[in-house]
N, C-alpha and C positions, 0 to 999 in steps of 0.2 A: 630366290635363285632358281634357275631353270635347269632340269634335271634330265642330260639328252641319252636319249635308246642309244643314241648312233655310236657304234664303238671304234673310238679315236685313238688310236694303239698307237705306241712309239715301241717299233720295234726295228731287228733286223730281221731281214728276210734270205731263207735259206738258198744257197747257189744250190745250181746241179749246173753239170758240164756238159755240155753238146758240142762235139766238132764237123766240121764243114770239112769238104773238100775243097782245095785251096784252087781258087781262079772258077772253080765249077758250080752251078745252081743244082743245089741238093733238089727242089720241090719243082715239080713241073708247071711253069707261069705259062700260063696265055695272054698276050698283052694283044690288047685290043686299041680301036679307035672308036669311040663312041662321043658322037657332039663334038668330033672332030678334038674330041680329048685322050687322052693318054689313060687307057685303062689296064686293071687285070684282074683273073680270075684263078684261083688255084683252086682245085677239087680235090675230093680226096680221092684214095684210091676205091672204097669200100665206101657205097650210100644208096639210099632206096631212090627210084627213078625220081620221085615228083617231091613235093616239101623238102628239100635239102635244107637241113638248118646250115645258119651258114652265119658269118661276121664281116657287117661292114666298116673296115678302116679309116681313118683317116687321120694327118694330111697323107695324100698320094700324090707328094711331091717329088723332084728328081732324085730319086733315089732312093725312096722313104715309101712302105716299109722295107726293109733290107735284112737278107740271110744273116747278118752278126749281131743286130739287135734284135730283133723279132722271129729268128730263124726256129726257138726252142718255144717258143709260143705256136707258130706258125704248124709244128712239128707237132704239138699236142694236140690241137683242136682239129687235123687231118689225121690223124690217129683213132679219133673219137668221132671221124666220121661227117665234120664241121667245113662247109667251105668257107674260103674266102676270097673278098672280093673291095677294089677300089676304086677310085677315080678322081684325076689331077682335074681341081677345079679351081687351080692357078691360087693366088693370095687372095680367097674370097673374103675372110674374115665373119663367114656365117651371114651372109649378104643372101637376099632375096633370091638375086641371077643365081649364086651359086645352088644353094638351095633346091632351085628348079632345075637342076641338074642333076642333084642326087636324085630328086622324084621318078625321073626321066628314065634313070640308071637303074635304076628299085622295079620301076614296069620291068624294063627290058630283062633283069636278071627273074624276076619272078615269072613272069608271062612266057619268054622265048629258054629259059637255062632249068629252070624247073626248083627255081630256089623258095625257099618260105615264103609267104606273107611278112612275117614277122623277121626282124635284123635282128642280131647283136650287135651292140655300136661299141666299138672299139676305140678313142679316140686319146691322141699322143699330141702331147703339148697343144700348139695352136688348132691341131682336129678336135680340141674342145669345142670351141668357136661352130667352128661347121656343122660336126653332129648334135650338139646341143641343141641350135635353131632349125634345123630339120627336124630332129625327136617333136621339138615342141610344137612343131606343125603339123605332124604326123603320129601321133600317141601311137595309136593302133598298130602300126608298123612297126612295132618296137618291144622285142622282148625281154632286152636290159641294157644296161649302159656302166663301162667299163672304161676306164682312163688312166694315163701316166702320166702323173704334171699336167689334166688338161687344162689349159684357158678357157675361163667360164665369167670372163665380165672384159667387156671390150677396153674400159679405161685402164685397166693394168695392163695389159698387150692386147694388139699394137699399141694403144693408145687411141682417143679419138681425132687426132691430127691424119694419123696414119692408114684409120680402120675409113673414114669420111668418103673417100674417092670410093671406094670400091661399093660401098650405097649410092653412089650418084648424089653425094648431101655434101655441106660444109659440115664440120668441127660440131661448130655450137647446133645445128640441125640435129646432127648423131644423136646430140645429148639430150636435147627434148624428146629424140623419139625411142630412148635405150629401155621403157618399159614394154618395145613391143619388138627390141631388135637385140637387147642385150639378153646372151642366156641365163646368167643368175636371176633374173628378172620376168624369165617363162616359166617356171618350173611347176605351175601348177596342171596341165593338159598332164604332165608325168605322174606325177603325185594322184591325181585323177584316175588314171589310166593303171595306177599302182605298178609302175615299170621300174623295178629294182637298181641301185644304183653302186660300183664299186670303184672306187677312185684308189689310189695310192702317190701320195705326194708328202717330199722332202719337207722339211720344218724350217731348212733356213736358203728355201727358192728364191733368187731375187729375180728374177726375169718373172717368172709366175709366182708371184708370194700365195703363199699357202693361205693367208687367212682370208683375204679378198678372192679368191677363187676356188678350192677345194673347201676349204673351211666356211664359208659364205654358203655355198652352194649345200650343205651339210646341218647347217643351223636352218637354213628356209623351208628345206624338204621337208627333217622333221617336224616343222611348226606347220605343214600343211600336209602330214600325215604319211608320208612318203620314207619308204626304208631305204638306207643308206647307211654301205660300212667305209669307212675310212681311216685307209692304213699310212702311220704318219711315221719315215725310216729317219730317227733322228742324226741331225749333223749331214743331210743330204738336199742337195740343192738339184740346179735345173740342169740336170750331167748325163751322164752314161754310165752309171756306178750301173752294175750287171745286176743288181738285186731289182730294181725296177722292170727289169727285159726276163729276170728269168722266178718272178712271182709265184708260188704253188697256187695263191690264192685266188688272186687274179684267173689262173686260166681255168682253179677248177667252179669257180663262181662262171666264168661265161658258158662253159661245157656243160655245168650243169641246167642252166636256165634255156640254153641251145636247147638243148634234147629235152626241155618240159616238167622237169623235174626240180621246184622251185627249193631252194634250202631253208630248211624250217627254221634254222638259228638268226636268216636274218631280220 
């Protein structure tokens, strides 16, 4: 029997309360247009001019991330000094094009905004998919990786029917080539690269089952030497249950690996 480091907690995760002002954006957005895509950048108020650590999101999709679910995360890591930062790269599914659009978006925030080298990847649901294959092409640009319910194997969502177009492949193409396109299937450039991983997903996900994608992802790392915690909130699916959006763990694992200060427990 294999006897894993990685600690697989079924627990509940403690609320705290944040309120918004109703109709009004608490955090001051910059929405940009970069590659002719829908981007933004929130900074914090309080950061040294050059190396901003900072956290790149994804999906930046319409409307996502948003003041009601990400508002108290989004609140900590500007607190602590963290920007943030994203960009809509449409239903890429972790596809090559897309991919070369984050690299694009990583120059331009690093080069011209004065942000790190090094990201925090933040990625929610299907922005599995995306940051995943970017991290794995990009090790060094990457100083952890943090998720909510991410998608981390293309055949459980979309599926390969779904995920085919947006590679420019058919179906049965996807699948011969998922050892060098699917993310549970990268993970050694991480592993390699020793870039910390901290997931939080529901135990009875049916859209992203937990064992094909967080759990998967979890059992390979370890077996190639790669830390990773994962917190499993029993009786929780692929929802909006507020213990996922407002995690103590989660933000203070990105905050702290942000600002260089690795945690020794994991």
């Amino acid at each position: 029997m294999l006897v894993f480091p990685i600690r697989i907690i079924i627990s509940l995760v403690a609320l705290n309360i944040f309120s918004y002002a109703a109709n009004n954006e608490k955090f001051q957005w910059e929405r940009l247009k970069f590659e002719s895509r829908d981007a933004f950048i929130i900074m914090p108020d309080k950061h040294i001019k050059d190396q901003i650590p900072w956290v790149m999101y994804a999906p930046t999709l319409r409307g996502l991330p948003n003041e009601r679910d990400e508002g108290w995360m989004i609140q900590h890591f500007l607190e602590a000094g963290i920007a943030i930062a994203g960009i809509n790269i449409g239903e890429s599914y972790g596809s090559p094009e897309g991919c070369g659009i984050y690299t694009k978006f990583h120059k331009f925030l690093t080069t011209e905004r004065g942000l790190n080298q090094k990201a925090c990847l933040l990625a929610r649901s299907r922005g599995g998919l995306m940051l995943y294959n970017w991290a794995a092409d990009n090790p060094t640009k990457v100083k952890c990786i943090a998720g909510i319910y991410p998608v981390c194997d293309l055949r459980s969502y979309p599926g390969l029917n779904r995920a085919a177009p947006a590679y420019g492949m058919k179906a049965d193409e996807l699948a011969k080539s998922l050892k060098i396109n699917n993310p549970v299937e990268k993970l050694k450039p991480l592993a390699d690269a020793k870039v910390p991983i901290f997931h939080i997903h529901g135990n009875v996900d049916r859209v992203v089952p937990l064992k094909s994608n967080s759990g998967d992802v979890a059992k390979r790392y370890q077996r190639l030497g790669g830390k990773m915690h994962l917190v499993v909130p029993n009786g929780q699916g692929h929802n909006m249950w507020k213990g996922f959006f407002y995690c103590q763990e989660l933000v203070d694992f990105v905050i702290t690996h942000a600002k260089g200060t690795p945690l020794s427990s994991l």
